[in-house]
N, C-alpha and C positions, 0 to 999 in steps of 0.2 A: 481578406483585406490586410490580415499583419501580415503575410509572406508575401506581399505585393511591397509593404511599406519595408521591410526588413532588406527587399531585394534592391529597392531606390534608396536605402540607406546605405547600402554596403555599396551600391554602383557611385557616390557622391563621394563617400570618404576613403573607399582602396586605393584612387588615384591619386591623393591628396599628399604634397611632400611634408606637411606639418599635420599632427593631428590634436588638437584643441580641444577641451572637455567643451568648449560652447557652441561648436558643432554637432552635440549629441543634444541641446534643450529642445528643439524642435523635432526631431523624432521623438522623446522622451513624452512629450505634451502630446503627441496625438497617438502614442500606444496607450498611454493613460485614459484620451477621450475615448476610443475605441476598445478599450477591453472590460468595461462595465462594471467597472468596480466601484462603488458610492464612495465616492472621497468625503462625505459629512458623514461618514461613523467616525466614532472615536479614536479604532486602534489602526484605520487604514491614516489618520491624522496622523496620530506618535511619530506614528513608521516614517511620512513622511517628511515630518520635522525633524526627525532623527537621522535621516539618509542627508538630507540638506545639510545638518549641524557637520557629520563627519565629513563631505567634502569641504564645507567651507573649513573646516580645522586643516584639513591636507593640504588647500592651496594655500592657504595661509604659512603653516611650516614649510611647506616648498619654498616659499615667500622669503622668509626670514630666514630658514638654513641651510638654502644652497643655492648661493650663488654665482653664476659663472664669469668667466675672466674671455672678454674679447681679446682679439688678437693684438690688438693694441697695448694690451695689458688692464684696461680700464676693466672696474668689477658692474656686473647689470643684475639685474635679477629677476625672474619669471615672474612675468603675471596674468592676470586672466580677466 
């Protein structure tokens, strides 16, 4: 089942000219549901409190410290 879901993952976003971390929540959620792991213990919680805290800090500095210049000249900034 994960090498079926890995293989319609990879067949969905190899083509893709733009690739989006929000393109990966829905595979993310169903390796999760299917790989059996009790997400009500404690330290599989941390963990994933923890995994969440450091992306939202990266988009965030993404955010705020680099931003790009259209061709225009005008400045934009990544977001998600």
């Amino acid at each position: 089942m994960l090498v079926l879901l890995g293989c319609c993952v990879a067949a969905v976003l190899v083509p893709t000219p733009l690739l989006e971390l929000r393109y990966f929540i829905l595979p993310a959620l169903l390796l999760r549901v299917h790989s059996g792991i009790d997400v009500h213990q404690r330290s599989n919680s941390v963990i994933n409190v923890s995994i969440s805290l450091l992306v939202n800090f990266i988009v965030l500095y993404v955010f705020v410290r680099k931003p790009f210049l259209w061709p225009d000249g005008s400045v934009a900034r990544f977001m998600w």
